[in-house]
MDTraj code that builds the backbone (N, CA, C; nanometers):
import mdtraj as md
import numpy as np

residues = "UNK UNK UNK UNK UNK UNK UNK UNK UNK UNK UNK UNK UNK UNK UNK UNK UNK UNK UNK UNK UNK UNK UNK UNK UNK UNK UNK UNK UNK UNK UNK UNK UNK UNK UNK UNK UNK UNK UNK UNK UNK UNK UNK UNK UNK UNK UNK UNK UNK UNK UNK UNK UNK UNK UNK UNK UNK UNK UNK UNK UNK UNK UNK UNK UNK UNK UNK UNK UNK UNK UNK UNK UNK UNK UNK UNK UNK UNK UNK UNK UNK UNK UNK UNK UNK UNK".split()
xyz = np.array([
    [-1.7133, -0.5767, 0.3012],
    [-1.7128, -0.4322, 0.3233],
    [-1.6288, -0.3630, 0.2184],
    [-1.5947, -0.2361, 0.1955],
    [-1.5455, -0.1390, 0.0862],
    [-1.4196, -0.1773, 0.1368],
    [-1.3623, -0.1623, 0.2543],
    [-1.2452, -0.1534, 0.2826],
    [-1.1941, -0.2698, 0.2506],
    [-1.2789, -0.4312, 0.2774],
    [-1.2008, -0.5302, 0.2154],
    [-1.1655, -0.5660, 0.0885],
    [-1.2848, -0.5385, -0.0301],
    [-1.2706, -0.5457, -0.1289],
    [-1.1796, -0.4397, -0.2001],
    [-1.1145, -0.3091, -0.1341],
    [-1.0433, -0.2402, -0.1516],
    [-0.8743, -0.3136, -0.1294],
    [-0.8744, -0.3328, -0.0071],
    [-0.7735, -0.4129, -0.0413],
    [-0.7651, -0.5153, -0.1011],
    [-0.8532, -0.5771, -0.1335],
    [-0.8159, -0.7079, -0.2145],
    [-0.7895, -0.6376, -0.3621],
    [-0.8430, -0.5299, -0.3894],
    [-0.7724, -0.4809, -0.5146],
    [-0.6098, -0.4555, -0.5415],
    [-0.6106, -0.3972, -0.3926],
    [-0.4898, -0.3510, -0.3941],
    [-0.3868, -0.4324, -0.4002],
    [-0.4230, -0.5642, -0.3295],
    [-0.3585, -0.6932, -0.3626],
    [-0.2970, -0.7242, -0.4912],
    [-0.4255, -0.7488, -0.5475],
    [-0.4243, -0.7867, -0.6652],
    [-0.3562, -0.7355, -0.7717],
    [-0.3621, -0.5991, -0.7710],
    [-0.2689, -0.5260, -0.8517],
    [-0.1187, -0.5460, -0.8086],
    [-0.0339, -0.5653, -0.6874],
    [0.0684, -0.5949, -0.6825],
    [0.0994, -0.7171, -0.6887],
    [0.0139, -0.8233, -0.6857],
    [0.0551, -0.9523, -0.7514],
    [0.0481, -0.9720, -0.8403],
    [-0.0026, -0.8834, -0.9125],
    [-0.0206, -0.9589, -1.0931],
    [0.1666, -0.8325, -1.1352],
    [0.1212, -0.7226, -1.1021],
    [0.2861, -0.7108, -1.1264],
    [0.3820, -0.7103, -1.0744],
    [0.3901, -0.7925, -0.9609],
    [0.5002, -0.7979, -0.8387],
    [0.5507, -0.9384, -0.8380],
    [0.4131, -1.0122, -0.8429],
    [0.4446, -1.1340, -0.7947],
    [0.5021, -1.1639, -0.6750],
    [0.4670, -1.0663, -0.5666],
    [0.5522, -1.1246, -0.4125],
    [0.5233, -1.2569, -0.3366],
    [0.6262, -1.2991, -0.2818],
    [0.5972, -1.4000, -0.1983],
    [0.4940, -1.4324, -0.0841],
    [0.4943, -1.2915, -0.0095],
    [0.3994, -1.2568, 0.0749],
    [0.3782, -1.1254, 0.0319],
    [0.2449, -1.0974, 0.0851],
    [0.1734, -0.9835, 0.1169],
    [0.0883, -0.9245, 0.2159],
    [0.0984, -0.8517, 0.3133],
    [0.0488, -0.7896, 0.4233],
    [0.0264, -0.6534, 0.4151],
    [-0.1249, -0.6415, 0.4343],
    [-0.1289, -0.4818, 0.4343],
    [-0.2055, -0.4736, 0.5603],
    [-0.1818, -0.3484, 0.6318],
    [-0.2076, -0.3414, 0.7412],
    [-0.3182, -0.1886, 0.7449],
    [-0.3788, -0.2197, 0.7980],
    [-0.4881, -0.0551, 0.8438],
    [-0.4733, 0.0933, 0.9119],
    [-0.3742, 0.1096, 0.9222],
    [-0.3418, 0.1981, 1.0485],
    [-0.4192, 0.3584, 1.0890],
    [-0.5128, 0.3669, 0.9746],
    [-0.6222, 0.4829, 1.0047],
    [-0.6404, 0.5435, 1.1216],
    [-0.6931, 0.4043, 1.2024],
    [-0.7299, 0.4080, 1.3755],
    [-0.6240, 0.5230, 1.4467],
    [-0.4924, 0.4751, 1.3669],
    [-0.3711, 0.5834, 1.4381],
    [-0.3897, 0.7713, 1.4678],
    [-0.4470, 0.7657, 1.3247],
    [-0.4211, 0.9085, 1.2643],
    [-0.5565, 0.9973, 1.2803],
    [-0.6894, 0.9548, 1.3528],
    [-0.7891, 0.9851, 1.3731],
    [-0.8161, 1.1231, 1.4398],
    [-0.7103, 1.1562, 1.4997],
    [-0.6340, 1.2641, 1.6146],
    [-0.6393, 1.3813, 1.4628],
    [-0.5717, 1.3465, 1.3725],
    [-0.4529, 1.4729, 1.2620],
    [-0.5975, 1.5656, 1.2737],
    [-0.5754, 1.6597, 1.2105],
    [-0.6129, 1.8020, 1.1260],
    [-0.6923, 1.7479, 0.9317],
    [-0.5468, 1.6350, 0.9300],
    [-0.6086, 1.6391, 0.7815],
    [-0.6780, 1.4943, 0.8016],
    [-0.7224, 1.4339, 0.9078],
    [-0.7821, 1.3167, 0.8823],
    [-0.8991, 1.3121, 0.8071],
    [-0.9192, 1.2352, 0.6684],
    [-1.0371, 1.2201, 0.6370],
    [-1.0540, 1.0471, 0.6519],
    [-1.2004, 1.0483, 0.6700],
    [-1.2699, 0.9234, 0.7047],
    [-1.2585, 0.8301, 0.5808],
    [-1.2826, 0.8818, 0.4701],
    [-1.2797, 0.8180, 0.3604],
    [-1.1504, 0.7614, 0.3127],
    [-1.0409, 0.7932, 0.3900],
    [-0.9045, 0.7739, 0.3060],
    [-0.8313, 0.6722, 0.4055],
    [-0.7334, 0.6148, 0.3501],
    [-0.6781, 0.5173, 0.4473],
    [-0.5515, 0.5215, 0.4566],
    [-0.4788, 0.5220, 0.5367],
    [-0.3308, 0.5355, 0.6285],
    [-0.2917, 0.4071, 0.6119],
    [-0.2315, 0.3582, 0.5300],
    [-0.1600, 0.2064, 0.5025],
    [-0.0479, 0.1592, 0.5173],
    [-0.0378, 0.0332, 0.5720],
    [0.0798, -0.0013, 0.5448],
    [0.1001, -0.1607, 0.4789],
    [0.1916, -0.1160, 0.4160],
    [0.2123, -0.2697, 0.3283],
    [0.3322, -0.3165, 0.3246],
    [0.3140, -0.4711, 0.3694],
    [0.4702, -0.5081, 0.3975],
    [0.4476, -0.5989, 0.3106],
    [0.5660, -0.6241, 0.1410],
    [0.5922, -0.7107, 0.0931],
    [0.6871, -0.7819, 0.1121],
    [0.7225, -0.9194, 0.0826],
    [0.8197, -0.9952, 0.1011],
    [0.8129, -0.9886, -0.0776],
    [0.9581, -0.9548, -0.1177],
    [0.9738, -1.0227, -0.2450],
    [1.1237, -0.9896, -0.3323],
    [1.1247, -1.0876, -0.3784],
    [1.2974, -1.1210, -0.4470],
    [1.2897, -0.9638, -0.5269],
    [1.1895, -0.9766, -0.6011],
    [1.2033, -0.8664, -0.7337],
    [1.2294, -0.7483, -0.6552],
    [1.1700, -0.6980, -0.5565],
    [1.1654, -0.5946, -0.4877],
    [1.2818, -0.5669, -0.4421],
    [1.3075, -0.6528, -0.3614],
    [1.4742, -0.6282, -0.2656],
    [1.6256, -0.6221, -0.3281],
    [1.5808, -0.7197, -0.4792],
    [1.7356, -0.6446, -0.5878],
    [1.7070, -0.5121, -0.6595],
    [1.6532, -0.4304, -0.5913],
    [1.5939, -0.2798, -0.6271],
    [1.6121, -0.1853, -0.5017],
    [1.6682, -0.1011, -0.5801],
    [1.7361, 0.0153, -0.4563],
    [1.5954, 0.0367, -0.3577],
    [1.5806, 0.0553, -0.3052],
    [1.4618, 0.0915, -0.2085],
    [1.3400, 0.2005, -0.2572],
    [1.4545, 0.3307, -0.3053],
    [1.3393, 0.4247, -0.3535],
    [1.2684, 0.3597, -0.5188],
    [1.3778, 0.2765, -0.6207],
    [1.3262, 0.1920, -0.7155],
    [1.1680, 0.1279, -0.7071],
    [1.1921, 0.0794, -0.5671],
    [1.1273, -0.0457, -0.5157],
    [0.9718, 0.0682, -0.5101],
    [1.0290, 0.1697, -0.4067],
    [0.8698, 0.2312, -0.3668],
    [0.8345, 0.2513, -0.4754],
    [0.8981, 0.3311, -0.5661],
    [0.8411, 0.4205, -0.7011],
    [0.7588, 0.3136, -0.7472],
    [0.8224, 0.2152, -0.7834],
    [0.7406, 0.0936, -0.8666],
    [0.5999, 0.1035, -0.7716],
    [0.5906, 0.0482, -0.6293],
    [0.4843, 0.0604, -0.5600],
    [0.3628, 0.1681, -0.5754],
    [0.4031, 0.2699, -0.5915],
    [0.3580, 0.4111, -0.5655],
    [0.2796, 0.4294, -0.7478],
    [0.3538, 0.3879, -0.8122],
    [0.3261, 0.3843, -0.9523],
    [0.1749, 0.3734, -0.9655],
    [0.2264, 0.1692, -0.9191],
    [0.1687, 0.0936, -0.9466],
    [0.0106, 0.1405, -0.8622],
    [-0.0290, 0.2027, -0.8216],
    [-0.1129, 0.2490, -0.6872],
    [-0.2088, 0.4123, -0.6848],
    [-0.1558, 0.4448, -0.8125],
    [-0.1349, 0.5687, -0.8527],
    [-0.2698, 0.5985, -0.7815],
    [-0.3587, 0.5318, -0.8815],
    [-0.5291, 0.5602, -0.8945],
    [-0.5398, 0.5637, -0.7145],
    [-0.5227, 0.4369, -0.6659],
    [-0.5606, 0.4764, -0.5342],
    [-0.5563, 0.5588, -0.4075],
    [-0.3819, 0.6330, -0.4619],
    [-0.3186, 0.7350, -0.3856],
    [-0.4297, 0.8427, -0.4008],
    [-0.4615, 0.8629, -0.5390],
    [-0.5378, 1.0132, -0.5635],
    [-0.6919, 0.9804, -0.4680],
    [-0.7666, 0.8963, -0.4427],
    [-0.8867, 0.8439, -0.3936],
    [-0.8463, 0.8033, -0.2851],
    [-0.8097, 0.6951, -0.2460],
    [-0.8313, 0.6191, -0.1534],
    [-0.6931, 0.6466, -0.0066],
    [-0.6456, 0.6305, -0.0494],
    [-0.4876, 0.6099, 0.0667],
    [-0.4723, 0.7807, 0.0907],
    [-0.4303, 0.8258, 0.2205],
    [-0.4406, 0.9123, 0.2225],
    [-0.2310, 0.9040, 0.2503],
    [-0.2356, 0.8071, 0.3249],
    [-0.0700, 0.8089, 0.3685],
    [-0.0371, 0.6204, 0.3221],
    [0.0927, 0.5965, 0.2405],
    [0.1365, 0.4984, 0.2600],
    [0.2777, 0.4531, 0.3217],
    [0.2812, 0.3434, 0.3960],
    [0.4155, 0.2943, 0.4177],
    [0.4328, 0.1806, 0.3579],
    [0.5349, 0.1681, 0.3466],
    [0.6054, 0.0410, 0.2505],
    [0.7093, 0.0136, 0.3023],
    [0.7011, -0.1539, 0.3305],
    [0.8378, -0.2031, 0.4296],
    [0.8283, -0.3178, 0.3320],
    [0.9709, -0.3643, 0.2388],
    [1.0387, -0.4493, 0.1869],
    [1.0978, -0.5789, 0.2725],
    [1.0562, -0.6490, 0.2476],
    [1.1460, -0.7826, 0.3228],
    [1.2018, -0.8380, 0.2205],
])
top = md.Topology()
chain = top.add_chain()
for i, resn in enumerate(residues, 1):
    res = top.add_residue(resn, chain, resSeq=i)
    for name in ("N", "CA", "C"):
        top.add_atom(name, md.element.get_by_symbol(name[0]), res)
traj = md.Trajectory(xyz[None], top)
């Protein structure tokens, strides 16, 4: 489906420059179906990395890098992200 091969992009792009240990991204759309600004096309995410590089990085460091790295998909695809560091 779009949505899997979407995330597997999204994957992919933070492992080739992250290199995390783990990676979990989670769907949470279903949540936000209720809002005003819900669009169908966009996705409410959350992504929990585990990773060394990440966590010797101040937190907002850490997102920016994330958020950067994601750019293209923020403008298209993600409508909201969360990002939880382990």
């Amino acid at each position: 489906s779009e949505m899997i091969n979407f995330f597997d992009k999204v994957k992919e792009k933070i492992n080739k420059k992250i290199n995390p240990e783990n990676i979990i991204l989670i769907d949470n759309s279903h949540l936000h179906t209720k809002h005003k600004s819900f669009d169908s096309n966009k996705f409410h995410l959350k992504i929990i990395i585990k990773s060394k590089k990440l966590r010797s990085m101040s937190k907002i460091e850490a997102h920016k890098e994330i958020f950067s790295l994601l750019k293209d998909e923020m403008n298209n695809k993600i409508h909201a992200l969360e990002i939880e560091i382990n």
